[in-house]
C-alpha positions in Angstrom: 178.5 -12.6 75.3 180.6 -10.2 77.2 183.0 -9.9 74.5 180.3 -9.1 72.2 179.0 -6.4 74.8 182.3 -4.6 75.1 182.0 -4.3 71.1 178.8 -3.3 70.7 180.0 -0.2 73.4 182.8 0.4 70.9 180.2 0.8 68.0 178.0 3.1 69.7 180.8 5.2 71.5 182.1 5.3 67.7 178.7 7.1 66.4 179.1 10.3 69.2 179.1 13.4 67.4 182.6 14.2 68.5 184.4 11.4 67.3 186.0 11.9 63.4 186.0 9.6 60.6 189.3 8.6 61.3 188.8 7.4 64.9 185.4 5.6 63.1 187.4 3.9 60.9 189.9 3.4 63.9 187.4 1.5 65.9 185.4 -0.1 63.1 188.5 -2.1 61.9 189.7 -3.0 65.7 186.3 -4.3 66.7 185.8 -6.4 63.1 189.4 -7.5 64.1 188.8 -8.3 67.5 185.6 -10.0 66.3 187.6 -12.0 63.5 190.0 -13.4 66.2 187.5 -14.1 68.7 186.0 -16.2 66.2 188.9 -18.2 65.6 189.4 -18.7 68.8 186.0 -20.5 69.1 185.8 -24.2 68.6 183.6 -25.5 66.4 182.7 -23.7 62.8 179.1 -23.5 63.8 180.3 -21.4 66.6 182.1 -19.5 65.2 179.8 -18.8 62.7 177.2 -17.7 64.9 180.0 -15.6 66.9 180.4 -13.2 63.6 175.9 -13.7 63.2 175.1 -12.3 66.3 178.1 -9.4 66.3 175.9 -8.4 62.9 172.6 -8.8 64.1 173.6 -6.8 67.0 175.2 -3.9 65.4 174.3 -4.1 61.7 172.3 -0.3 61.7 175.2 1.3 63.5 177.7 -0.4 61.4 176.1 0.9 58.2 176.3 4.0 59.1 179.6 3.9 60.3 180.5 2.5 57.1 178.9 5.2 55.0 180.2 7.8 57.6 183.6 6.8 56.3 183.0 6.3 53.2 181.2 9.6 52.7 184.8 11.3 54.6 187.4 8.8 52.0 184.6 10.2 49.3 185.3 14.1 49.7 188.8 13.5 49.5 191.1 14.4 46.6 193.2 12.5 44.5 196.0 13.5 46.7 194.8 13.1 50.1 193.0 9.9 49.5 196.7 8.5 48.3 198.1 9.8 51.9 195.1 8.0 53.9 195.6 5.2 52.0 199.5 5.4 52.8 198.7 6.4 56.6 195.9 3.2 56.9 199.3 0.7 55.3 201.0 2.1 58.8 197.8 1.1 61.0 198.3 -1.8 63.5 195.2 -3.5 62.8 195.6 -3.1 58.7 198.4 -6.1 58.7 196.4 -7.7 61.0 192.8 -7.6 59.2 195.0 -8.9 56.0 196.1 -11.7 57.9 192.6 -12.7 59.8 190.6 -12.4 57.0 191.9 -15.3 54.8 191.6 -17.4 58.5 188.6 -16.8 59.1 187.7 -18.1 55.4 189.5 -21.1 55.8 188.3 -21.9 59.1 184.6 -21.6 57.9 184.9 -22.9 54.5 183.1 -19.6 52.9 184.2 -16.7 51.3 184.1 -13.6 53.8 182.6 -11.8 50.8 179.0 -13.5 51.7 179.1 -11.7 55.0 178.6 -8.1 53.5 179.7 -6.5 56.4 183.1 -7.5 56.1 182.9 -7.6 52.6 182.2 -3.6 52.6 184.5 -2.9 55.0 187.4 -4.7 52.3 185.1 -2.3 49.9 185.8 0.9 51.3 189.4 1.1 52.3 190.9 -0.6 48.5 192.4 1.7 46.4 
């Protein structure tokens, strides 16, 4: 619960006026990350499960509009300086990371990721 606590602080600090899409993305894709690996580190499936339910349920409206925060910024971007973002986010720490996790976590829970349309708009958003 603290764990999920300290996350939901990163969402919200993420929504400030002052923050840019950049540094949303920046936490977004830490916390899912952090999130991801916390769940793995869980026992059981069925906790683990409900690890990544209640991280939703607790932040699902600020997450949203994170996500279409960013996706709105990636949106107004031309041909050209979507290709460097997308170059830049290859160089991210958490990038790698996410692309190991992911596949994991799927195995780990026996489901696709895709049915947990958080993550699955996250994967969305950032493919070329």
């Amino acid at each position: 619960m603290e764990a999920l606590a300290g996350h939901r602080t990163a969402i919200v600090g993420a929504l400030g006026d002052n923050v840019t899409p950049r540094e949303k993305l920046d936490v977004t894709a830490s916390t899912l990350l952090a999130v991801l690996n916390e769940s793995l580190s869980i026992g059981p499936v069925k906790k683990s499960v409900r690890h990544i339910d209640q991280f939703n349920k607790a932040n699902q409206k600020d997450l949203d509009k994170l996500f279409d925060d960013i996706g709105t910024w990636i949106g107004g971007m031309s041909k050209n300086e979507k290709n460097l973002f997308y170059l830049s986010l290859a160089t991210k720490p958490y990038t790698l990371e996410l692309l190991r996790t992911i596949p994991k976590v799927e195995k780990k829970i026996s489901r696709k990721i895709g049915t947990y349309l958080l993550f699955g708009r996250l994967l969305k958003m950032v493919k070329l």
